[in-house]
N, C-alpha and C positions, 0 to 999 in steps of 0.2 A: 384564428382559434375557433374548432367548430362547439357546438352547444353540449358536447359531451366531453369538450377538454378540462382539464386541473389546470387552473391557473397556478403556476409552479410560484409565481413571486406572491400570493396572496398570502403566506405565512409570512414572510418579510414583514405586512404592513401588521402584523400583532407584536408591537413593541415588547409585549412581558415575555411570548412566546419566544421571540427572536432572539431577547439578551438572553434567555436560561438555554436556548440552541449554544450561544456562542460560548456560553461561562462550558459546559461539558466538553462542547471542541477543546476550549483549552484545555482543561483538566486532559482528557484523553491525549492530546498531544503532551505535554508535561510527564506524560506514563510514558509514554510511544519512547519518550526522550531516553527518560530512565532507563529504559529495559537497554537500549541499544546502548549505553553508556555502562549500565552492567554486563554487556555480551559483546565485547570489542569484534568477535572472530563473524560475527555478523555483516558489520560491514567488508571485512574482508572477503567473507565467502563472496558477499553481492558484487562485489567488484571485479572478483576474478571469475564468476559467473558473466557480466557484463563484457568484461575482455574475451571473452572466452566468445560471446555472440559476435562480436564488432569482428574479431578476425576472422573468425570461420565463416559468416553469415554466413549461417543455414534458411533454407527454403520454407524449413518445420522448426519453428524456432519450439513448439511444446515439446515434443518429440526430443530434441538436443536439450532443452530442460530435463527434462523425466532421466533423459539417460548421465548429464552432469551432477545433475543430484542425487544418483542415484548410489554414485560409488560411498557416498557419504550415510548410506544407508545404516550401514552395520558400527558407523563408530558411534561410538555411546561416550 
């Protein structure tokens, strides 16, 4: 580590710091949870997005995003 590095684990050792990082994680996962339990067609979509990569492996997987998501455009 040179004399202009951030030591990345020096927030770790401020215990009040660290526990109020972790209590927000959870809180924001516990949302994360909700919302995808309120929008079932989400993991669906990701998964047939995911299969959708695994067979075809494309070259430009952004490119094959942009354009699988794209048909999805206009449904509201």
């Amino acid at each position: 580590m040179g004399d202009n590095a951030v030591d990345d684990s020096a927030w770790e050792r401020d215990q009040q710091f660290f526990s109020s990082f972790l209590e927000a994680k959870d809180l924001e996962s516990e949302k994360l949870k909700d919302y995808v339990q309120l929008h079932p067609e989400l993991k669906n979509l990701l998964a047939d997005f995911l299969q959708h990569i695994l067979v075809h492996k494309p070259d430009d997987i952004k490119a094959t995003a942009k354009e699988f998501f794209e048909q999805y455009k206009d449904d509201q």
